[in-house]
C-alpha positions as CSV (number, residue, x, y, z in Angstrom):
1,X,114.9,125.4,62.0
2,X,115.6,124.0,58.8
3,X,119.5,123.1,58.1
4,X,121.8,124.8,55.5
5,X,122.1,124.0,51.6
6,X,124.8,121.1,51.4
7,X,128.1,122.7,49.9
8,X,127.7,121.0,46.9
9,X,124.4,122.6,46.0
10,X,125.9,125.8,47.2
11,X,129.2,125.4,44.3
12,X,127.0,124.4,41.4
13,X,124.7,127.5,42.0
14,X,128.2,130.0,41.7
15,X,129.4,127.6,38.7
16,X,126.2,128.1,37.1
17,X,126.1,132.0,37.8
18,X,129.5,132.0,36.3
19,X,128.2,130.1,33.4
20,X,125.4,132.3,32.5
21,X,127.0,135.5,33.0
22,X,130.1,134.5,30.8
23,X,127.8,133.2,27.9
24,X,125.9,136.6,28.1
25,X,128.9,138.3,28.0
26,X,130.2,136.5,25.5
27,X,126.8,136.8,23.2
28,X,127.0,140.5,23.8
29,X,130.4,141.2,22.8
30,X,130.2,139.1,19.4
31,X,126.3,141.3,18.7
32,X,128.9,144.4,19.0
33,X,131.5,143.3,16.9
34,X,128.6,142.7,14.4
35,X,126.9,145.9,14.8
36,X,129.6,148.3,15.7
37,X,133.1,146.7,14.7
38,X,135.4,148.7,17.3
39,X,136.5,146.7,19.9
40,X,136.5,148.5,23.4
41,X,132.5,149.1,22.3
42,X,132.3,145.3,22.1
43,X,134.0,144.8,25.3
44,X,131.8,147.3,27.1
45,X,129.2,145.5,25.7
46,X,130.5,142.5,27.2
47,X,130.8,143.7,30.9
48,X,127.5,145.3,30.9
49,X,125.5,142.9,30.1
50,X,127.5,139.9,31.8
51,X,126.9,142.3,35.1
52,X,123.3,142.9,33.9
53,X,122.9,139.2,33.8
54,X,125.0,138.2,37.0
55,X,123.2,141.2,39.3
56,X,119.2,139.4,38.2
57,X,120.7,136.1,38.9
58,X,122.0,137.2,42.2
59,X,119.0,139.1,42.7
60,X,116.7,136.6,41.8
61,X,118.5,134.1,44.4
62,X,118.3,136.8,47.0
63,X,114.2,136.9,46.2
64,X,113.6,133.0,46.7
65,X,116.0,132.6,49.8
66,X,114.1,135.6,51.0
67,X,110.9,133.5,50.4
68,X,111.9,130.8,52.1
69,X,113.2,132.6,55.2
70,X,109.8,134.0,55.1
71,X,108.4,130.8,55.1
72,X,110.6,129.1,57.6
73,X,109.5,132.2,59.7
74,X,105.8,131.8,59.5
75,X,105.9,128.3,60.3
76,X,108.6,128.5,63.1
77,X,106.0,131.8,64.3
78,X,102.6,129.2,63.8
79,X,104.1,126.9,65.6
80,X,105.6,128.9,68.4
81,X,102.1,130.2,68.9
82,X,100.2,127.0,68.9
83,X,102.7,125.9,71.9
84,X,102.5,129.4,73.5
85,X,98.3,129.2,73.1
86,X,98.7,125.5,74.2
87,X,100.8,126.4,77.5
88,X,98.6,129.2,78.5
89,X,95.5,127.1,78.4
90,X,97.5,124.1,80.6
91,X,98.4,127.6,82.6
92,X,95.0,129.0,82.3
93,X,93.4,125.5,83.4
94,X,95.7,124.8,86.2
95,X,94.7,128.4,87.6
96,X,90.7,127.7,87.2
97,X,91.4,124.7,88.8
98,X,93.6,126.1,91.6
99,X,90.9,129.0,92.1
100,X,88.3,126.3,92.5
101,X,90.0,124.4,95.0
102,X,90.4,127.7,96.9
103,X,86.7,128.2,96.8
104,X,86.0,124.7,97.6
105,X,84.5,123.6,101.1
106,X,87.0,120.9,101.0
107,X,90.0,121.7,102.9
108,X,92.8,122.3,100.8
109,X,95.6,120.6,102.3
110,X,93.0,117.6,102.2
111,X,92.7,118.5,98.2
112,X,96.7,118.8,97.6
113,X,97.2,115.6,99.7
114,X,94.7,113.7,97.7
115,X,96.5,114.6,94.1
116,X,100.1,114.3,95.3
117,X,99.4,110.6,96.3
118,X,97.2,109.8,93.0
119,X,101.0,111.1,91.4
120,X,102.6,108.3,93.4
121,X,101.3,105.7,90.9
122,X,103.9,105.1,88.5
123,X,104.3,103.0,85.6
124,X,105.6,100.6,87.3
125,X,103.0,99.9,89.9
126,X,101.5,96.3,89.2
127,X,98.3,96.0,86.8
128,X,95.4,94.6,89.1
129,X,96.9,97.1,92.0
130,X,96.5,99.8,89.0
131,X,92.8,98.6,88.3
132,X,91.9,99.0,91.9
133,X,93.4,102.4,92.5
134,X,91.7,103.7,89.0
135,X,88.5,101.8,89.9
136,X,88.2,103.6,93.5
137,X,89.3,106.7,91.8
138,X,86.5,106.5,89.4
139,X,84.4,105.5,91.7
140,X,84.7,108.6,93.8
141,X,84.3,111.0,91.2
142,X,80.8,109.3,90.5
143,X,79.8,109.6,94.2
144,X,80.8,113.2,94.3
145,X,79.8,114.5,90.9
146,X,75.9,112.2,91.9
147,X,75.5,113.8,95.0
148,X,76.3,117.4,94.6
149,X,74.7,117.5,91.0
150,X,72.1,114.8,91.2
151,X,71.3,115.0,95.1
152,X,71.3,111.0,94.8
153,X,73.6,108.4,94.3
154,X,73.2,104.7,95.0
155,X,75.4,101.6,95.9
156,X,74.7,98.2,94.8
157,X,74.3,95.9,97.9
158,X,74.9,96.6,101.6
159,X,77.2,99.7,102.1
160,X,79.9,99.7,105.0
161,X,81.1,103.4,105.0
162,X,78.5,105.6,104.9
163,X,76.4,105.1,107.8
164,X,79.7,105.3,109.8
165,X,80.7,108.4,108.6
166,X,77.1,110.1,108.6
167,X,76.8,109.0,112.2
168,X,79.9,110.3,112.8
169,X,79.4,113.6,111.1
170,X,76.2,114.0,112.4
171,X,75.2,117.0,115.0
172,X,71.8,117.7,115.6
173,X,70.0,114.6,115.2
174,X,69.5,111.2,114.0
175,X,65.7,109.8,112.9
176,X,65.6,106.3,111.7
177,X,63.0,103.7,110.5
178,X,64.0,99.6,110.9
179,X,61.9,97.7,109.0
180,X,62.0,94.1,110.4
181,X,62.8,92.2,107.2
182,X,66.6,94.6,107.3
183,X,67.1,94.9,111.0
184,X,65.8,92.4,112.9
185,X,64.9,89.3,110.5
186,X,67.7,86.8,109.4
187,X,70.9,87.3,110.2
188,X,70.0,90.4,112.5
189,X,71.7,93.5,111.0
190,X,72.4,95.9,114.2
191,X,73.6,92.4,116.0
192,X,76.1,91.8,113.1
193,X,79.7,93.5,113.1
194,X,78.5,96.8,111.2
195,X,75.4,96.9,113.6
196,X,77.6,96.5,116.6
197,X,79.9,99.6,115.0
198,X,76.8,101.6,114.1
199,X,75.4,101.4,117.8
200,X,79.0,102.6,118.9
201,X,79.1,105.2,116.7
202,X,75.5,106.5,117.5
203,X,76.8,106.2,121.7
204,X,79.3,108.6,120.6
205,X,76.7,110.8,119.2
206,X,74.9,110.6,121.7
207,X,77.5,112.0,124.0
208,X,78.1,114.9,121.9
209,X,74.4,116.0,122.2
210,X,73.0,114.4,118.9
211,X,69.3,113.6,119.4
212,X,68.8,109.7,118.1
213,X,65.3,108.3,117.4
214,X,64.7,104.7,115.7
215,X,61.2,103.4,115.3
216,X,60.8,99.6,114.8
217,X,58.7,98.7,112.5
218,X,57.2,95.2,113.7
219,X,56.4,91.9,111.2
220,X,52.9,91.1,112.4
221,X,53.3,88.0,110.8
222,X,56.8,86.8,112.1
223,X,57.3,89.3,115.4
224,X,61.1,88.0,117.2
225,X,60.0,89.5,120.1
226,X,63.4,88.1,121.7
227,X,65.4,89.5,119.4
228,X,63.5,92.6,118.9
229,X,63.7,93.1,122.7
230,X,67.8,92.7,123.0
231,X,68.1,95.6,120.3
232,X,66.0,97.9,121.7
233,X,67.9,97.1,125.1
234,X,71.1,98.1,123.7
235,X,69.8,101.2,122.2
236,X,68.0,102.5,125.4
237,X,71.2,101.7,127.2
238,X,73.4,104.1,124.9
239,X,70.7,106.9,124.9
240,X,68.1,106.5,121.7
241,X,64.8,107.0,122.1
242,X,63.1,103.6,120.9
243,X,59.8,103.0,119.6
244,X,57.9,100.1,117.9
245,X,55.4,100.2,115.3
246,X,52.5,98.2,114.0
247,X,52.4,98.6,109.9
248,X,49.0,97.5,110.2
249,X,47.5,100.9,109.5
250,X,50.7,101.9,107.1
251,X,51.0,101.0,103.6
252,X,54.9,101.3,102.1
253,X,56.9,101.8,104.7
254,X,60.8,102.0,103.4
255,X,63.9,101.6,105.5
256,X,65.5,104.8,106.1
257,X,67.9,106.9,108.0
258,X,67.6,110.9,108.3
259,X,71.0,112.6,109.4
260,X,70.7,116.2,110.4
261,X,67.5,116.2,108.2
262,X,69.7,116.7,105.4
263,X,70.9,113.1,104.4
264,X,68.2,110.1,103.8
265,X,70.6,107.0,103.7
266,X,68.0,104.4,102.3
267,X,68.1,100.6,102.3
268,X,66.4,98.1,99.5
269,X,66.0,94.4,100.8
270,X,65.5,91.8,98.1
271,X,62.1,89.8,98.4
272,X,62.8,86.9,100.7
273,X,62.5,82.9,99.7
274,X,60.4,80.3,101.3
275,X,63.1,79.3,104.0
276,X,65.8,81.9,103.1
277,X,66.4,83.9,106.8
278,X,68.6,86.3,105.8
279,X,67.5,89.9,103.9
280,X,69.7,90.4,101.0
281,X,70.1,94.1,100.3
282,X,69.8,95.5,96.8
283,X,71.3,98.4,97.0
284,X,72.0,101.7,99.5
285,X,70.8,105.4,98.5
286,X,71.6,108.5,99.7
287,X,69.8,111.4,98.6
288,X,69.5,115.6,99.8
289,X,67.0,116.5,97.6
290,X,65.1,119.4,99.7
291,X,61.5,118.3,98.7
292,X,62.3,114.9,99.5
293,X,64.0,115.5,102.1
294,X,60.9,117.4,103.7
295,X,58.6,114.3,102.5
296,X,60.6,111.8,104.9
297,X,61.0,114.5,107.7
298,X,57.3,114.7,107.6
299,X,56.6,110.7,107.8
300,X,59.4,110.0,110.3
301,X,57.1,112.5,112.4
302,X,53.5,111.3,112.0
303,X,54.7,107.5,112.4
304,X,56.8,108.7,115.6
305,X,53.6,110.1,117.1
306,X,51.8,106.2,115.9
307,X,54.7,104.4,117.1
308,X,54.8,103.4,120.6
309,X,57.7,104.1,123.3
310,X,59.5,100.2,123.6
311,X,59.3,101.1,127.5
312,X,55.6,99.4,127.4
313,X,54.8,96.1,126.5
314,X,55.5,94.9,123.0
315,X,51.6,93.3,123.0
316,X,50.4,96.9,123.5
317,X,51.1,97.3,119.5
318,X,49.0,94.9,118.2
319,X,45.7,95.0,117.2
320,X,43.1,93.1,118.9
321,X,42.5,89.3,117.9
322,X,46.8,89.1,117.1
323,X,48.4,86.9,118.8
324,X,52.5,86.5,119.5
């Protein structure tokens, strides 16, 4: 609200109401003397039109304070609506929001737990600490927002969480294909300390019913039979069904894991060096698109019926006139 008129301001205004009404007054009694030379007329005069003069002044005050009461109101109104229209749609958006949560498949304790501990980052908190709380922040919007909308969403280099969690989630069944240059070339990825966690977490699944398959896909022109053999070992020994492929009669085979046939978790090796042993991965997919989906279901199938059960010799996969 706007403050009052100092008193100053306020005293000049009577002062000059007093001014004008007297030299009215004053004008009027000296036309009467002129006109009509009697002197109560003159004085009558006087007082009317000193009051005539005094009551416009007056009223004519009244009129612009009026105005600017009406003005202070409309703008005092404008803005009391803007912040009423402003709260309701904070109110309104925080209700949406709410609402969604409630209809999300995401439990919402999980939800709540997950915002009251972003609102634990204060001001205070250190910059590069800041950076990496924002950048995994960001970074899980992204995932979620590429895989429910997109069906796809890819990480850059070798991932470390989601074949753990996928294995862990899984419960019906678990169909993968190695290719040699990402599991068993180099530095021997389900020897290394992910693998070793991976075959864990696949025993466990195992245990709870979860059918695993892995087929092998053999390097006809570099076949670690050693190797090769200790893998499969420890994957009979936990329960998956193992079996080893010749690509020979296969063109583009890809390195990929199907969970539940509703997740393809997807590897892309970089193209080795003369002398370079260990696959570099470019990056890790996952994608739940359904016609996709259907598309790897069906080649996991026919090279599971090509493939042949690790139980027999490793030989009985090549083609004639190979040798180890």
């Amino acid at each position: 609200m706007s403050s009052p008129d100092p008193p100053r301001k306020y005293k000049s205004t009577i002062l000059r109401k007093v001014l004008v009404t007297g030299i009215i007054g004053a004008f009027g009694f000296g036309l009467t003397e002129l006109i009509l030379p009697d002197g109560a007329w003159s004085w009558m005069a006087s007082v009317f039109l000193g009051s005539v003069a005094f009551v416009t002044q007056f009223l004519t005050d009244v009129e612009r304070r009026l105005d600017s009461v009406e003005y202070t109101y409309k703008t005092e109104s404008t803005n009391a609506q803007k912040m009423i229209h402003k709260e309701f749609s904070q109110l309104n958006e925080a209700s949406g929001l709410f609402e969604r949560m409630e209809a999300s498949a995401l439990p919402n304790e999980e939800q709540l737990l997950l915002i009251q501990s972003m609102t634990r980052v204060s001001r205070a908190v250190d910059p590069l600490v800041y950076g990496l709380i924002l950048e995994r922040i960001m970074g899980l919007r992204t995932f979620v927002d590429e895989l429910i909308h997109n069906r796809e969403t890819t990480y850059d280099g070798e991932d470390r969480d989601w074949l753990l969690i996928l294995t862990e989630n899984s419960v019906q069944a678990v169909n993968a294909i190695s290719l040699h240059t990402v599991d068993v070339g180099g530095r021997h990825f389900l020897l290394s300390d992910l693998g070793r966690r991976y075959i864990a977490e696949q025993a466990k699944a195992v245990k709870r019913g979860v059918h695993i398959r892995r087929i092998h896909v053999l390097d006809p022109h570099d076949p670690d039979e050693e190797i090769l053999h200790e893998i499969c070992q420890r994957q009979l020994e936990v329960g998956i069904d193992v079996r080893v492929l010749n690509p020979a009669k296969h063109d583009a085979l890809i390195d990929f894991v199907l969970f539940d046939n509703q997740v393809s978790y997807e590897t892309t090796p970089a193209s080795q060096h003369t002398g370079d042993t260990d696959p570099v991965i470019v990056n890790t997919r996952l994608m739940n698109k359904p016609e996709r989906l259907t598309k790897r279901v069906e080649d996991f199938e026919a090279l599971w019926d090509d493939a042949v059960p690790f139980r027999r010799q490793i030989a009985a996969v090549r083609q004639p006139g190979e040798t180890a």
